[in-house]
VEXDREN-2710 file (C-alpha; in Angstrom, 1 decimal):
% VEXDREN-2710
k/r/px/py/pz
1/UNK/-52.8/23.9/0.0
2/UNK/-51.8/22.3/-3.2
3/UNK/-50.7/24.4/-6.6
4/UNK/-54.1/23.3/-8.3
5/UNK/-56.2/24.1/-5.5
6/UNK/-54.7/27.7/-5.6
7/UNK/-55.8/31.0/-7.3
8/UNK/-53.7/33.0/-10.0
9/UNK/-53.0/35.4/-6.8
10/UNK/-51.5/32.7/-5.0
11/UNK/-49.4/30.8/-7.2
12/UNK/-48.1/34.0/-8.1
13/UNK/-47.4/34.3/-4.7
14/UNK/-45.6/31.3/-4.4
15/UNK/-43.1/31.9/-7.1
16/UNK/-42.6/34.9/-5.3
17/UNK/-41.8/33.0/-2.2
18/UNK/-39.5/30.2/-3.8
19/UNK/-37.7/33.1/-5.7
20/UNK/-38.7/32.5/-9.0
21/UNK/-40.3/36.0/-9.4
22/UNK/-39.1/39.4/-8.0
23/UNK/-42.1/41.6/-7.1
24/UNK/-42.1/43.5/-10.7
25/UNK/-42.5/40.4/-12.4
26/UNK/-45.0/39.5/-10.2
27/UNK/-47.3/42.6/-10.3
28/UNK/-46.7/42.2/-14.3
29/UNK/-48.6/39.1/-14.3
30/UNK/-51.0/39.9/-12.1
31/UNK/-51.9/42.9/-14.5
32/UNK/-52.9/40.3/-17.2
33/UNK/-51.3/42.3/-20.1
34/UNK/-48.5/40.3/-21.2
35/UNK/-48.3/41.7/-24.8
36/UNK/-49.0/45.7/-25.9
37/UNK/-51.0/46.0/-29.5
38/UNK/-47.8/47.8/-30.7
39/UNK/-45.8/45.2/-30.0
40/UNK/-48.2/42.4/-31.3
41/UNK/-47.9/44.9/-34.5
42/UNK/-44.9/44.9/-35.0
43/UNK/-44.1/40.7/-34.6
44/UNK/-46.4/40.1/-36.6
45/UNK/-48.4/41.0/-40.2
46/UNK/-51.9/42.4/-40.5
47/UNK/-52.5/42.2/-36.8
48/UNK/-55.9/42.7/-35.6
49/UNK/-55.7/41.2/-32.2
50/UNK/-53.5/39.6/-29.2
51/UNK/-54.4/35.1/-29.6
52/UNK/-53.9/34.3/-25.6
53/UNK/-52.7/30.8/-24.2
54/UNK/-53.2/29.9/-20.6
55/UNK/-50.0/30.6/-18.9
56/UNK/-48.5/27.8/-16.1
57/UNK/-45.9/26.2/-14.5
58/UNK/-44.9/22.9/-13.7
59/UNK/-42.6/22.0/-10.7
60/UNK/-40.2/19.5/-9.2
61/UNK/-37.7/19.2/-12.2
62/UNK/-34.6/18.0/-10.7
63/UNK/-32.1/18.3/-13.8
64/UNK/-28.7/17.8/-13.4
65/UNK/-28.8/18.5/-9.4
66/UNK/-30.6/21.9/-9.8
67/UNK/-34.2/22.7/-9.3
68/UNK/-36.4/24.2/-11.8
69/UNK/-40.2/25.1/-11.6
70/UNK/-40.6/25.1/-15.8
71/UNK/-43.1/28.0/-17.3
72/UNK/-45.6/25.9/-20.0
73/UNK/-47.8/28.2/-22.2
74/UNK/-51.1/25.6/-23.6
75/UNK/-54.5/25.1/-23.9
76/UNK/-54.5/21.6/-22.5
77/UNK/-54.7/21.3/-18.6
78/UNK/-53.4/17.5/-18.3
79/UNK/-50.1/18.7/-20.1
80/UNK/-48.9/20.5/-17.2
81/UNK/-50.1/17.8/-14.5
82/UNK/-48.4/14.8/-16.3
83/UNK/-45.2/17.1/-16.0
84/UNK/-45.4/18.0/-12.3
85/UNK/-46.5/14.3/-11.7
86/UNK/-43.5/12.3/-13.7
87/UNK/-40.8/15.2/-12.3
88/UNK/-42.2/14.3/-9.2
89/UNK/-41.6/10.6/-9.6
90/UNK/-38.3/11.2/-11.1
91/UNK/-37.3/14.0/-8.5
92/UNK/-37.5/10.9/-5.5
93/UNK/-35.3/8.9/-7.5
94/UNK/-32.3/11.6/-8.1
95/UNK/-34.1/13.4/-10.6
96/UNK/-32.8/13.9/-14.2
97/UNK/-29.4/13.6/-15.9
98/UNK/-28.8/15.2/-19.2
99/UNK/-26.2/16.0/-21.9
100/UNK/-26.5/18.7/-24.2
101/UNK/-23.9/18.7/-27.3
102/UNK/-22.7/22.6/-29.0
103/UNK/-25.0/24.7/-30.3
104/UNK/-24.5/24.1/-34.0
105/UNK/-26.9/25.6/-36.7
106/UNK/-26.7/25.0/-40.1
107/UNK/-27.7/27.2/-43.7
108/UNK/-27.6/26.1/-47.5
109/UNK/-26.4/27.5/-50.5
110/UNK/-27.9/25.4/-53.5
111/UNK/-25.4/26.1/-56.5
112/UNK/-27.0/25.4/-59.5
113/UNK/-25.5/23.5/-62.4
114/UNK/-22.6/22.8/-60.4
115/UNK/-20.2/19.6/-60.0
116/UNK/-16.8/19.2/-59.0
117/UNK/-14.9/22.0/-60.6
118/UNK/-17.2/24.3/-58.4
119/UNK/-16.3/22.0/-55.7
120/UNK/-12.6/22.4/-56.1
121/UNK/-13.4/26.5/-56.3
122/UNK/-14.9/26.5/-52.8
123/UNK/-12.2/24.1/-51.3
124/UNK/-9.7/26.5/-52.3
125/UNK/-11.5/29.7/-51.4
126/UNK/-12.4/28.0/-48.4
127/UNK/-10.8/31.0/-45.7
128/UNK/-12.4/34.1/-47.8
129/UNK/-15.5/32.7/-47.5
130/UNK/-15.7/31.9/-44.1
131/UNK/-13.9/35.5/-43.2
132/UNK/-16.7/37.0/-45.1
133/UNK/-19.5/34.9/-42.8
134/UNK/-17.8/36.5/-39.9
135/UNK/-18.0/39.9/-41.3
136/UNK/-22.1/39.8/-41.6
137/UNK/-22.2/38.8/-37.8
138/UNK/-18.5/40.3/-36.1
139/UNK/-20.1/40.2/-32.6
140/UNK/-20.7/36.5/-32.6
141/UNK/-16.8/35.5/-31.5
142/UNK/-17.7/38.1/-28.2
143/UNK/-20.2/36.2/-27.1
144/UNK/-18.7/32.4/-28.0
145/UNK/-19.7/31.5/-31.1
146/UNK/-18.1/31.2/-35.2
147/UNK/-17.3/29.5/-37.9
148/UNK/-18.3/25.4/-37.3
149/UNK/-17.9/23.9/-40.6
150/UNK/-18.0/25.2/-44.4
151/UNK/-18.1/21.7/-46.6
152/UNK/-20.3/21.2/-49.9
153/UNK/-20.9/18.7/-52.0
154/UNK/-22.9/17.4/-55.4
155/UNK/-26.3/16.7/-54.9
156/UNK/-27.8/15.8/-58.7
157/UNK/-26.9/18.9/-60.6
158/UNK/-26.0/20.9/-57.9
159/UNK/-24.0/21.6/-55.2
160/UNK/-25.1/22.0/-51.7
161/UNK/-22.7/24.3/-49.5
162/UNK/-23.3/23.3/-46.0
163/UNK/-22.2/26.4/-43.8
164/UNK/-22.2/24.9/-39.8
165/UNK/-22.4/28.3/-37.8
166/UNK/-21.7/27.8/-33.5
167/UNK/-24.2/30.5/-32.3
168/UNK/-23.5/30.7/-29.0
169/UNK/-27.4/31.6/-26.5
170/UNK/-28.9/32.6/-30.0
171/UNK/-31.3/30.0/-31.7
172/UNK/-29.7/31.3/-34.7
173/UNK/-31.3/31.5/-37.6
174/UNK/-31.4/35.3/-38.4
175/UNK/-27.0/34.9/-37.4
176/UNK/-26.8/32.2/-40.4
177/UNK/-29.2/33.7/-42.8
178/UNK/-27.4/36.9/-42.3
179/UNK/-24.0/35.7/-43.4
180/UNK/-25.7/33.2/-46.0
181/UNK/-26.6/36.4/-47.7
182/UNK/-23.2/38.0/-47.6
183/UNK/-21.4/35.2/-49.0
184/UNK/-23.7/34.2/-51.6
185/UNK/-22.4/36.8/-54.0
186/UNK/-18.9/36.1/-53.7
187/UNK/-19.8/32.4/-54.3
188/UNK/-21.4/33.4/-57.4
189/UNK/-18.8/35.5/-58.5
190/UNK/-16.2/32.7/-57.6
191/UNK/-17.7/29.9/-59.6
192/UNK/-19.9/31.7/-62.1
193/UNK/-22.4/29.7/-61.1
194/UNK/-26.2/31.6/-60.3
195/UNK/-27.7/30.6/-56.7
196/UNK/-30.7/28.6/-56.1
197/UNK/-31.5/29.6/-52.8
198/UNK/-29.9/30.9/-49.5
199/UNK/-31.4/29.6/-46.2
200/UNK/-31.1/27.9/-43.0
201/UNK/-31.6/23.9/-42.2
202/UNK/-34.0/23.1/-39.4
203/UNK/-32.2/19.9/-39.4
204/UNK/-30.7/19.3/-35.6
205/UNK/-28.2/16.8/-35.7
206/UNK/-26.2/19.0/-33.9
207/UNK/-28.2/20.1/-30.9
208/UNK/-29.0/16.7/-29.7
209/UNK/-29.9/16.2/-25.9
210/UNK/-29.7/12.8/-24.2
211/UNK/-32.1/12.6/-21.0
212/UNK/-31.7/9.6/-18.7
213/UNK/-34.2/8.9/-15.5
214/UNK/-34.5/6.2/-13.2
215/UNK/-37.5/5.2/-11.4
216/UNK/-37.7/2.6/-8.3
217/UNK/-41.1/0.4/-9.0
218/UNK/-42.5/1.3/-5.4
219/UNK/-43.0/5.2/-7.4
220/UNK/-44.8/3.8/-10.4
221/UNK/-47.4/1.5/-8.4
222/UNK/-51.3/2.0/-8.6
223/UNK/-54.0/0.5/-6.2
224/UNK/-54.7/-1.9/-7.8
225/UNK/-50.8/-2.6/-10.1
226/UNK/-47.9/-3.6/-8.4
227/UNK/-45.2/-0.9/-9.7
228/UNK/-43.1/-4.0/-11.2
229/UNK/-46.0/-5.0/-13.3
230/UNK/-46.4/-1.2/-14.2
231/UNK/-43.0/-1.1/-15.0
232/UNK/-43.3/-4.1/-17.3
233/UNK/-46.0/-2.5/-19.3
234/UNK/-44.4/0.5/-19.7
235/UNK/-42.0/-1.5/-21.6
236/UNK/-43.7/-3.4/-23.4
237/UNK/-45.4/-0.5/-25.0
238/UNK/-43.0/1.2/-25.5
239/UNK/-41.2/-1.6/-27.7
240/UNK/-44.6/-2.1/-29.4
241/UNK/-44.1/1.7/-30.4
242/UNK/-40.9/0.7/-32.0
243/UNK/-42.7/-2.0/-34.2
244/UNK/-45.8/0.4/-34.4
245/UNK/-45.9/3.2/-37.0
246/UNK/-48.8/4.5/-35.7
247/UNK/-48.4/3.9/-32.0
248/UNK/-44.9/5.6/-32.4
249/UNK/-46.1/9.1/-33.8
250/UNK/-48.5/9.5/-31.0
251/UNK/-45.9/8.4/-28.3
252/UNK/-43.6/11.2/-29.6
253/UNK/-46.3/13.7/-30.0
254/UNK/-47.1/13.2/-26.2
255/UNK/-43.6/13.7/-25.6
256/UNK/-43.6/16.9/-27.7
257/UNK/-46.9/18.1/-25.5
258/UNK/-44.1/19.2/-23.0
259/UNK/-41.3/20.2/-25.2
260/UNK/-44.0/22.6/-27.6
261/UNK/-45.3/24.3/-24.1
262/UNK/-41.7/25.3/-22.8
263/UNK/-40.7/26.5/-26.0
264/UNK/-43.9/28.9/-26.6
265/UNK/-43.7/30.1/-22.9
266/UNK/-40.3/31.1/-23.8
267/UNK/-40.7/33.2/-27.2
268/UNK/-38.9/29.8/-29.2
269/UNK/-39.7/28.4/-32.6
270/UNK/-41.8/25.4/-31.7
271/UNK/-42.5/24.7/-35.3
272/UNK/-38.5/24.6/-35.7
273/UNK/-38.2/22.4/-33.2
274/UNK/-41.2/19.8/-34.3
275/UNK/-39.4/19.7/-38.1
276/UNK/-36.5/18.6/-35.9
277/UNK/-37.3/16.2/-33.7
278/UNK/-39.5/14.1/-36.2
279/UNK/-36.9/14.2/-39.4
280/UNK/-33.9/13.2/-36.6
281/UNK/-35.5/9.7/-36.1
282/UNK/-37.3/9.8/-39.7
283/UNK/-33.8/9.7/-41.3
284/UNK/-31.6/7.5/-38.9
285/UNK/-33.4/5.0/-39.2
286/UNK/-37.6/4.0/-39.7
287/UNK/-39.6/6.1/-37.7
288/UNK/-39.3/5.1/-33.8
289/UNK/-39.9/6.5/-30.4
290/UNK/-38.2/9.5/-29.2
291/UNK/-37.5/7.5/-25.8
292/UNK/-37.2/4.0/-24.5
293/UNK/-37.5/2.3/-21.7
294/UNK/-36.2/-0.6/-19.9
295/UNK/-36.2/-2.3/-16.3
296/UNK/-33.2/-2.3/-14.6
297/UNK/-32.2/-3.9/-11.0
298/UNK/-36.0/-3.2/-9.4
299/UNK/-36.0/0.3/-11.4
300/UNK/-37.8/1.6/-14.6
301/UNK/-35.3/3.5/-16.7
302/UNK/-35.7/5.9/-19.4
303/UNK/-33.7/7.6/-21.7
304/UNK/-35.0/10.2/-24.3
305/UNK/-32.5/11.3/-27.5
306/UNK/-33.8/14.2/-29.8
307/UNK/-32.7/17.3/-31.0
308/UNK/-33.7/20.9/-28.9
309/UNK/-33.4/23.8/-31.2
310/UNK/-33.8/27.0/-29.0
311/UNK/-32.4/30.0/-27.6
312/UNK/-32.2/32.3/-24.7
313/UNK/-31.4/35.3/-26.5
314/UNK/-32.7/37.9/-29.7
315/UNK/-35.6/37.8/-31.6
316/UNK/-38.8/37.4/-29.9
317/UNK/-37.1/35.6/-27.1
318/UNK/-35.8/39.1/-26.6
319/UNK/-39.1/40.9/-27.1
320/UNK/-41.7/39.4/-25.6
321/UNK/-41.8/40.1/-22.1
322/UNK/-43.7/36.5/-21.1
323/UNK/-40.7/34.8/-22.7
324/UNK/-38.7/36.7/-20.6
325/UNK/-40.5/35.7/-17.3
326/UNK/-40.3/32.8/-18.3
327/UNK/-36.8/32.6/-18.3
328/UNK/-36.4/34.6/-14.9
329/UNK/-38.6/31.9/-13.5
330/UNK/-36.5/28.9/-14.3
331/UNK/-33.3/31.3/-13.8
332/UNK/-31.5/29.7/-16.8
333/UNK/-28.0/31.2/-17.7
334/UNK/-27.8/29.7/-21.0
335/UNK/-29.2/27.9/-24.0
336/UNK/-27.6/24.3/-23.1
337/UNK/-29.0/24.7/-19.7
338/UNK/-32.7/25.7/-21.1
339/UNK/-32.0/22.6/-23.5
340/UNK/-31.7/19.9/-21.0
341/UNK/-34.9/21.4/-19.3
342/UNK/-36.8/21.3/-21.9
343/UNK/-35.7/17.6/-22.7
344/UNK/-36.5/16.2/-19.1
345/UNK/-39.8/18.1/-19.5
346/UNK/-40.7/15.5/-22.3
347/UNK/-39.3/13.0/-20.5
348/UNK/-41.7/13.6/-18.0
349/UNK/-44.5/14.0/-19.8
350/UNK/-44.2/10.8/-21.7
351/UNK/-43.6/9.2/-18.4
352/UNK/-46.8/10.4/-17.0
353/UNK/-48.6/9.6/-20.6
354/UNK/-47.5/5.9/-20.4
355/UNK/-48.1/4.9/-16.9
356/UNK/-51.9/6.1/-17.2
357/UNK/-52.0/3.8/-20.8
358/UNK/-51.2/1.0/-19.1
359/UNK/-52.9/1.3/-15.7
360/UNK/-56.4/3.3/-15.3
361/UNK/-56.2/4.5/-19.1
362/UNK/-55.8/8.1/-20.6
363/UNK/-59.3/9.4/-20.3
364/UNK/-59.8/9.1/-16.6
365/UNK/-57.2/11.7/-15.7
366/UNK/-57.7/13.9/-18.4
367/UNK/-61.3/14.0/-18.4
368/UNK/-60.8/15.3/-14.9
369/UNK/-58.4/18.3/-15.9
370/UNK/-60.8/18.9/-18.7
371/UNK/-63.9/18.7/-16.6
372/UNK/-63.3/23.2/-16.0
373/UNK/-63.2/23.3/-20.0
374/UNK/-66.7/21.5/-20.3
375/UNK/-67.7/24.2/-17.2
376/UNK/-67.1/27.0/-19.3
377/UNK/-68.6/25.6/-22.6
378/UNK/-71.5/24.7/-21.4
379/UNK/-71.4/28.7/-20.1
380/UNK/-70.6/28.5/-16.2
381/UNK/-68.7/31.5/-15.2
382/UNK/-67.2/32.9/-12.1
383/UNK/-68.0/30.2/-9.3
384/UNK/-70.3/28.4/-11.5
385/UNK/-67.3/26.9/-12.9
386/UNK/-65.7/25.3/-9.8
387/UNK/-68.6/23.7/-8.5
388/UNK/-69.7/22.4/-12.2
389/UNK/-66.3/20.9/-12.5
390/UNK/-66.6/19.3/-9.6
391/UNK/-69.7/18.1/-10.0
392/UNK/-69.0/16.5/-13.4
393/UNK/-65.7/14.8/-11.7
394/UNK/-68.0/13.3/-9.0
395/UNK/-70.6/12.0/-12.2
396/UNK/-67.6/11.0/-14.1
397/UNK/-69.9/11.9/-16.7
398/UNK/-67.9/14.0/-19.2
399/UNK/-70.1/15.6/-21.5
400/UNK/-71.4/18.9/-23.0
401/UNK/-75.1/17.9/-22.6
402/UNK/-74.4/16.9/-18.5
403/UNK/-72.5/20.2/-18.0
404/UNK/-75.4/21.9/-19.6
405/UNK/-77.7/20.0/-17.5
406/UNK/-75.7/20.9/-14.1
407/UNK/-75.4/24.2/-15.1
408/UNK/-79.8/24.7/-15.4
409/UNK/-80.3/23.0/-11.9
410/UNK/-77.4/25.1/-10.3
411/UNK/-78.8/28.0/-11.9
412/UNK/-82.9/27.2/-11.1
413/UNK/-81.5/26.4/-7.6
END
């Protein structure tokens, strides 16, 4: 039986079997409770309520030689198919080779009214500064992280103070806005200068991944597309995407349809990571494609470069017992490792999003996934919404007023 045609039950069960799960976590999920109201409370202000996400998995990552069956937390059905389906394709091939660079995050001190006398200041007090970092955060060196960089410079008026913090599994930004906050004073008192503001960059030049996949044609053909023509087209969309503006932004938020799913299903900042992504390419060069693709020697090869700004430890990762499933599910042992995951999943995904553009189109396949959604709109429930589903698939008839009309004849029946 095949992962969609199973029940909650049964997946479950198959995590279980493949050693994903130990039998706590699984009796946790099936108890459908993933969040207590006092915890809900106390993440979040003037909670009234617990917002739930469908809660799935992907399989056949191959990333760097090990295997990963990747948790994905969203409301869109085809998201999770298009990952299985291009880690599948890229799993027969040698599956996915990544690099992930140190995990460097960056705060700002804005100086106001500054120039280079301030400049010269902070160049000599360079060592008491960065001691006094350390002393906000003095467990960070036990668990590999420090000082990166302290460097500043005049920015109109001001001057920015660029404080580059290595923070080891921790996303990081309560570590830097911590010791942004202890040496702010000091860098006051030093220069006589008042302080703008104090925070942390979402900026990720330094947590760049590089994803690579290759892709015989024989894995990318259709019944009616020989894979070398699909391979072509792939291609020449892609470098349409790079002339394209508009075509560019939606090829990256596919790609991002992946990357957002892991990163909720593991307690992460997706709205960290979107800010990322998108101002990496905005300010190298004009806006362009997170990946590219070329044919190679009979194979379709991809490559995808964008910043991954997470973390497998504190915070909500820490608290939220679904991100820490999640985790235990793809048993990842660090934050580089959960990193180049993340990156082959939207590597995947824009595979998958790609080869349906050029071949049978984007609606056929998702209007399928979708067709359970339309079930349960049009107010099918229990069994009702299997056999509505399929019955819309068979129609190919994708709308609320068919649903509603399948629905009264099942129902008068």
């Amino acid at each position: 039986m095949k992962l969609y045609e199973m029940n909650n039950d049964q997946r479950i069960d198959y995590l279980v079997e493949h050693g994903n799960l130990n039998a706590e976590q699984a009796d946790f999920l099936r108890a459908g409770d993933p969040l207590s109201l006092d915890l809900a409370n106390s993440l979040s202000e003037n909670q009234i309520g617990i917002f739930g996400l469908p809660y799935g998995f992907a399989t056949d990552f191959l990333v760097n030689g090990k295997e990963y069956s990747v948790p994905m937390s969203i409301e869109e059905p085809s998201v999770i198919a298009a990952a299985s389906n291009g880690a599948q394709r890229v799993k027969r091939n040698g599956g996915f080779t990544v690099e992930t660079s140190q995990h460097i995050m960056y705060g700002q001190i804005v100086l106001e009214n500054a120039g280079s006398d301030e400049l010269d200041i902070l160049t000599e007090n360079s060592k008491l500064i960065k001691d006094l970092a350390i002393s906000a955060r003095p467990s960070l060196k036990r668990h590999g992280g420090g000082i990166y960089e302290l460097s500043s410079s005049i920015i109109g008026d001001n001057v920015e103070i660029d404080l580059g913090v290595a923070t080891g599994d921790a996303m990081g930004a309560n570590i830097v806005n911590s010791m942004l906050e202890a040496i702010s004073p000091k860098i006051s008192e030093l220069t006589g200068k008042d302080i703008l503001c104090a925070i942390l960059s979402n900026d990720g030049e330094h947590q760049v991944v590089k994803v690579k996949a290759e892709i015989n044609f024989d894995d990318l053909k259709t019944k009616d597309m020989s894979g070398a023509d699909v391979a072509s087209r792939i291609v020449k969309l892609t470098k349409f995407a790079q002339l394209s503006k508009m075509r560019a932004v939606t090829h990256n938020k596919g790609i991002m349809n992946g990357v957002d799913a892991v990163l909720i299903a593991t307690g992460n900042d997706f709205r960290a990571e979107e800010a990322a992504a998108h101002s990496y390419f905005a300010d190298r060069r004009e806006y362009k494609p997170f990946s590219d693709w070329n044919t190679v020697d009979n194979k379709l090869v991809g490559t995808l470069e964008m910043p991954v700004e997470i973390g497998t430890v504190g915070g909500a990762i820490k608290a939220l017992p679904m991100a820490q499933i999640s985790l235990a599910i793809m048993n990842i042992n660090s934050s580089q490792e959960l990193q180049a995951v993340i990156g082959s999943v939207g590597l995947a995904n824009n595979l998958s999003a790609l080869r349906a553009l050029v071949t049978t189109g984007i609606q056929a396949g998702h209007m399928s996934l979708q067709s359970k959604s339309l079930a349960v709109s049009a107010g099918a429930k229990g069994e009702e919404i299997s056999i509505i589903s399929k019955q819309l698939n068979e129609s190919k008839e994708y709308t609320l007023e068919n649903a509603t009309e399948l629905l009264k004849k099942l129902r008068n029946n």
